[in-house]
The first five atom37 places (N, CA, C, CB, O) and aatype in JSON, in Angstrom:
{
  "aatype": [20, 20, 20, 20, 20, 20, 20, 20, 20, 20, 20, 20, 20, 20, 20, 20, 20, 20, 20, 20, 20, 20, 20, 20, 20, 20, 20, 20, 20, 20, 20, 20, 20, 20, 20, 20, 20, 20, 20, 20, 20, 20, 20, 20, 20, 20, 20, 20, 20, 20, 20, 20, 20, 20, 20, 20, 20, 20, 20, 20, 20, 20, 20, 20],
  "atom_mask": [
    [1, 1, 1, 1, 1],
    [1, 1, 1, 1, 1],
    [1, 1, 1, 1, 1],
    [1, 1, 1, 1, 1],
    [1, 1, 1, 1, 1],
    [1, 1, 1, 1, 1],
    [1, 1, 1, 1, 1],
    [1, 1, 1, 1, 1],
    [1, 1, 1, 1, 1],
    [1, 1, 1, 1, 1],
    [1, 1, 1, 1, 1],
    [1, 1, 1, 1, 1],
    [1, 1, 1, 1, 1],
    [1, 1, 1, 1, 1],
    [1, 1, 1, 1, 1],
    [1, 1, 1, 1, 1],
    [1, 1, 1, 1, 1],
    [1, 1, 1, 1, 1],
    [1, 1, 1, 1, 1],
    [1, 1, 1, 1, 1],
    [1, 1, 1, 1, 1],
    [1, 1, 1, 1, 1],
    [1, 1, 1, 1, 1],
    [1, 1, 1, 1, 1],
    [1, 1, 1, 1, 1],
    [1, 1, 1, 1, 1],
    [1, 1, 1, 1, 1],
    [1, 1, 1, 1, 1],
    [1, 1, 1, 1, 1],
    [1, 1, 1, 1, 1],
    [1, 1, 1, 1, 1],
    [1, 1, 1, 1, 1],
    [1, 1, 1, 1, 1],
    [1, 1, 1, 1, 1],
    [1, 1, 1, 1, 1],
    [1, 1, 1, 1, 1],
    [1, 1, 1, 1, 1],
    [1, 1, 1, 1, 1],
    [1, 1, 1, 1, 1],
    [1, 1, 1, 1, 1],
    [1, 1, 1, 1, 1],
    [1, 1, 1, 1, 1],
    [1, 1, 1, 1, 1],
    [1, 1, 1, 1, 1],
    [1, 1, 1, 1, 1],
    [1, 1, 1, 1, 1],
    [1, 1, 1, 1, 1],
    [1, 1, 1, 1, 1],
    [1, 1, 1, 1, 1],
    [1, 1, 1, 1, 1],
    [1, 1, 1, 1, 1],
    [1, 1, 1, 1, 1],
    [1, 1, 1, 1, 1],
    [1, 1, 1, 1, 1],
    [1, 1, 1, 1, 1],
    [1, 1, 1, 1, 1],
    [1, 1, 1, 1, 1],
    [1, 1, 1, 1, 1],
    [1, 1, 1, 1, 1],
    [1, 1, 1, 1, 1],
    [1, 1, 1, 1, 1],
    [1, 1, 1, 1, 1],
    [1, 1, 1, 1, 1],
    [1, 1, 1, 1, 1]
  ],
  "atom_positions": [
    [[120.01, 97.26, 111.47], [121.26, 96.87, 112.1], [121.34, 95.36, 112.29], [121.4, 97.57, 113.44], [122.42, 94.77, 112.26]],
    [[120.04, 94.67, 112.52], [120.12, 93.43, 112.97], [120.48, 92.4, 112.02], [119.02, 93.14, 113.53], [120.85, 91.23, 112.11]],
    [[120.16, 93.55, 110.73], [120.39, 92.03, 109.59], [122.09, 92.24, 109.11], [119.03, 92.11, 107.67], [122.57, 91.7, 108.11]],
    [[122.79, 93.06, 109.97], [124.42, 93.15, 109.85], [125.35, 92.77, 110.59], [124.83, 94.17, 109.79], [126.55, 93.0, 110.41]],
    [[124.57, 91.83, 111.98], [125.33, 91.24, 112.54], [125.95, 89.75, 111.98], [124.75, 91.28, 113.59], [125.26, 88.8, 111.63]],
    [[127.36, 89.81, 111.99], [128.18, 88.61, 111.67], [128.67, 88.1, 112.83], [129.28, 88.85, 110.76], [128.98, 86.91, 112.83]],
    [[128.82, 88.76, 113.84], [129.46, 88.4, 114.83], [129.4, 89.31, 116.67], [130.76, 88.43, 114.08], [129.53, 90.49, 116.99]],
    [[129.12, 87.93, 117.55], [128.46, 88.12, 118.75], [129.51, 87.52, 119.43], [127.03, 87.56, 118.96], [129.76, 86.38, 119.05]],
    [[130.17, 87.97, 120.31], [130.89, 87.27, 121.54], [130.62, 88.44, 123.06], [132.9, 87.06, 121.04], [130.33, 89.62, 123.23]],
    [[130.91, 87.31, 123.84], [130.93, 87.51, 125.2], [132.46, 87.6, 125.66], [130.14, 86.36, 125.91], [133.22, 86.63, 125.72]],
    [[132.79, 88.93, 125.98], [134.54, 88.94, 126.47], [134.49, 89.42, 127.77], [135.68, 90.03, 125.56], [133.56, 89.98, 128.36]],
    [[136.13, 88.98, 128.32], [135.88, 89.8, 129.33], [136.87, 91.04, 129.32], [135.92, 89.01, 130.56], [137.89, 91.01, 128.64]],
    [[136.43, 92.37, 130.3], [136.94, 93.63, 129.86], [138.1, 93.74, 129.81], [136.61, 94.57, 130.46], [138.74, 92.81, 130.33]],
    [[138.79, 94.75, 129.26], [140.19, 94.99, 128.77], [140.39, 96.37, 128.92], [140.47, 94.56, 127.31], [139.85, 97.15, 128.14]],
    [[141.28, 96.84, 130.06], [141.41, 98.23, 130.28], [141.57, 98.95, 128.51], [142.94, 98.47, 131.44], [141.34, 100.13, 128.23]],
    [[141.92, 98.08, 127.72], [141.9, 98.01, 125.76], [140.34, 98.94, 125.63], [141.67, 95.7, 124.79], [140.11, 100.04, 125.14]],
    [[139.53, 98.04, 126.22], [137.92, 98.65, 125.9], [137.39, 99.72, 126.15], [137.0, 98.09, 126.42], [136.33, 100.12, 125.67]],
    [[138.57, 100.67, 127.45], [138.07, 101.42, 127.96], [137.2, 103.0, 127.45], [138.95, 101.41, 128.6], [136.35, 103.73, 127.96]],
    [[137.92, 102.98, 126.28], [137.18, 104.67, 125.1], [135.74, 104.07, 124.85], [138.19, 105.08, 122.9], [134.69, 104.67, 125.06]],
    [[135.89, 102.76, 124.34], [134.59, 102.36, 124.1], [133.46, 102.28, 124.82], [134.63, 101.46, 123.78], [132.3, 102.41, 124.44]],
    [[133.96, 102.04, 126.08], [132.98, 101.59, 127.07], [132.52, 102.86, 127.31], [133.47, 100.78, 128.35], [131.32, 103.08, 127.16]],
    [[133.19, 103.68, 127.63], [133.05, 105.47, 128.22], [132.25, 105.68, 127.04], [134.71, 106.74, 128.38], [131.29, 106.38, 127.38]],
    [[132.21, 105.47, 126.05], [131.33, 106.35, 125.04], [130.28, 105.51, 125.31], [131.77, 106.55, 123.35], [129.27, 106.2, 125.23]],
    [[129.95, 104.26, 125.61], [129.05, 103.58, 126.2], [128.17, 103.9, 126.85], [129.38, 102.99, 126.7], [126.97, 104.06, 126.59]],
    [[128.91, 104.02, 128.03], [128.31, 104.43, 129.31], [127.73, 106.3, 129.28], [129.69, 104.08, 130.57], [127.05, 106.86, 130.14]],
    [[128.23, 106.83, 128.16], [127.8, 108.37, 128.15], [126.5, 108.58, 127.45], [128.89, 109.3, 127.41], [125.66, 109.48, 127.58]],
    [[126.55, 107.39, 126.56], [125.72, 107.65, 125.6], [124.15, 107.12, 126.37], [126.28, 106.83, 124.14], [123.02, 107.6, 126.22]],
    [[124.79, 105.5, 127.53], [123.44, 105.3, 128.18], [122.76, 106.4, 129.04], [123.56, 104.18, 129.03], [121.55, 106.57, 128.89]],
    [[123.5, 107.18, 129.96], [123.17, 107.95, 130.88], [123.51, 109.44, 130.47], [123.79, 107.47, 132.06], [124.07, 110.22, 131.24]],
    [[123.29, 109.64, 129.73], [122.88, 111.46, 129.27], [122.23, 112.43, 130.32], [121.64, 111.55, 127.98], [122.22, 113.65, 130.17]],
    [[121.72, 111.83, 131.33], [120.94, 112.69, 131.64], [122.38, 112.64, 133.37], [118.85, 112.17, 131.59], [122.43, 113.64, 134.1]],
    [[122.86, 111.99, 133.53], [123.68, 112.04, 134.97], [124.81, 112.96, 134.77], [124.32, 110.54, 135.49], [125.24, 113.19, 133.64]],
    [[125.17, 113.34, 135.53], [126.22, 114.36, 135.6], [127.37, 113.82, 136.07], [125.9, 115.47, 136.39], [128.07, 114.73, 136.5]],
    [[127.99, 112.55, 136.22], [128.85, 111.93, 136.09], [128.51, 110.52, 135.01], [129.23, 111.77, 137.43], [128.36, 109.4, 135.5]],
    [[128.43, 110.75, 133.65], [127.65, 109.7, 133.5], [129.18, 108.44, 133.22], [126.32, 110.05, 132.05], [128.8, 107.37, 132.74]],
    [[130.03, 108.48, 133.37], [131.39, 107.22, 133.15], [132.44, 107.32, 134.08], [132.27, 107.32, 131.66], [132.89, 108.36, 134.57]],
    [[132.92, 105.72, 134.37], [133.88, 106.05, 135.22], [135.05, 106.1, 135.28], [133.8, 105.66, 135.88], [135.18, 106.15, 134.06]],
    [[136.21, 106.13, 135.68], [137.38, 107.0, 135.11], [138.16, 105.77, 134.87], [138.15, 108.25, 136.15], [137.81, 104.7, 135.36]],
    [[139.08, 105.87, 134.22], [140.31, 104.73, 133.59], [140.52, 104.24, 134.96], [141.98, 105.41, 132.7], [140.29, 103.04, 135.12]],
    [[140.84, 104.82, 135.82], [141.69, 104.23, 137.05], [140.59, 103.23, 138.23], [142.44, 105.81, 137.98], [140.96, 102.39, 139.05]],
    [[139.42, 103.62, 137.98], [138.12, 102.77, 138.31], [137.66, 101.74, 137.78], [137.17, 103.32, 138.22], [137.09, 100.9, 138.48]],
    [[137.84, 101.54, 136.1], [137.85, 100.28, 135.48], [139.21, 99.18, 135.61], [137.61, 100.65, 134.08], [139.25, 97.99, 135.31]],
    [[140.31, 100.11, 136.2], [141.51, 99.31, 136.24], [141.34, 98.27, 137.17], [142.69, 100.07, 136.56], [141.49, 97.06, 137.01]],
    [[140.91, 99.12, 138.5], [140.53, 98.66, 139.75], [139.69, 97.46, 139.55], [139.84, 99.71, 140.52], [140.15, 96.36, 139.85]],
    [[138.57, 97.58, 139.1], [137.64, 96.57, 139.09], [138.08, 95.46, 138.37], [136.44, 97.0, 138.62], [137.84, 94.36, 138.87]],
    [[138.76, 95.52, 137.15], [139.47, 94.77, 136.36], [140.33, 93.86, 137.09], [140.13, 95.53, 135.52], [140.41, 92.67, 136.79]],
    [[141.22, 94.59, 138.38], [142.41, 93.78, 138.53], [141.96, 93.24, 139.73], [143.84, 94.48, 138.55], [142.77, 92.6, 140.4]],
    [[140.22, 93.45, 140.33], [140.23, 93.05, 141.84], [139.21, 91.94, 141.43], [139.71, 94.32, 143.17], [139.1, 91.05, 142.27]],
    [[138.53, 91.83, 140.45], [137.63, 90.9, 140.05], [137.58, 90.49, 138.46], [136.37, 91.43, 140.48], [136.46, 90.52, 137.95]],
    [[138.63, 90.11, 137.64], [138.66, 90.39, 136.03], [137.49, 89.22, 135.45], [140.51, 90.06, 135.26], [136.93, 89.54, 134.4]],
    [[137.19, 88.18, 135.95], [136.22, 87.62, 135.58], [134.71, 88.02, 135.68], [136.44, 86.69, 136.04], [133.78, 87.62, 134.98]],
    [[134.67, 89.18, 137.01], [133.31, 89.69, 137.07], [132.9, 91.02, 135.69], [133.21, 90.36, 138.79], [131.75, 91.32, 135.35]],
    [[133.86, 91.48, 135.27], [133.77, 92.66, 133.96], [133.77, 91.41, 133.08], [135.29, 94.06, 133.62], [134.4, 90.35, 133.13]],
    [[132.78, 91.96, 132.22], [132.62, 91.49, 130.76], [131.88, 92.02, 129.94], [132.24, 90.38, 130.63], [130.84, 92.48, 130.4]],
    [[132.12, 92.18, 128.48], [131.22, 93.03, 127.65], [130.77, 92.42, 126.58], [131.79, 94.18, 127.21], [131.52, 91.71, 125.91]],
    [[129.35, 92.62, 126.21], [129.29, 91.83, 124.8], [129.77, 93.04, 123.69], [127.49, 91.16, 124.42], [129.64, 94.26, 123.71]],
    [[130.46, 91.98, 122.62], [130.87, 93.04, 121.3], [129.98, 92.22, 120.22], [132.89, 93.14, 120.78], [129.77, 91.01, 120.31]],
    [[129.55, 92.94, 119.33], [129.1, 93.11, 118.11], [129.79, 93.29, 116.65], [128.48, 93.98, 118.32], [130.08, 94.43, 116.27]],
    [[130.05, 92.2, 115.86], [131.34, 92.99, 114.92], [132.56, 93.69, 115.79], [130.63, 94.37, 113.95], [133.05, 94.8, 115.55]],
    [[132.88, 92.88, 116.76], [134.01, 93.54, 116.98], [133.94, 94.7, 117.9], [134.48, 93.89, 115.83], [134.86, 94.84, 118.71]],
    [[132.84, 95.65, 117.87], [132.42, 96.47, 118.77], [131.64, 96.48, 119.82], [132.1, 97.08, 118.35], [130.56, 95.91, 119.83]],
    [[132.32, 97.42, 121.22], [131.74, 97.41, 122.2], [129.76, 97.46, 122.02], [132.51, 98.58, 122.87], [129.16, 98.29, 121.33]],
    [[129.26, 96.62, 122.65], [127.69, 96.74, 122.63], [127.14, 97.19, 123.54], [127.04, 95.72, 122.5], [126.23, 98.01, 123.47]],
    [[127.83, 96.48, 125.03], [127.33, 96.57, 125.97], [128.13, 95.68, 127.14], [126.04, 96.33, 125.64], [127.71, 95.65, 128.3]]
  ]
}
């Protein structure tokens, strides 16, 4: 994978990111029984702190 990165940025989140992130966040925590949090929880955080959300993308895709 590493020798296919073209491209690394630091963004900040975009209720846009949100499918991504959820498949993100499901895929980190498999084992929790709530493992993502709901559209209306990333909105929140988004609109009460938008500089504190940020995600790195990879090619364009959510990483982390």
């Amino acid at each position: 994978m590493l020798e296919n990165i073209e491209n690394i940025e630091l963004q900040f989140l975009t209720i846009d990111d949100y499918k991504e992130l959820k498949a993100a966040m499901v895929q980190a925590y498999p084992t929790m029984p709530d493992p993502y949090w709901e559209e209306p929880h990333i909105k929140s955080l988004i609109n009460k702190f938008p500089e504190g959300q940020v995600v790195i993308k990879i090619n364009n895709e959510l990483a982390g």
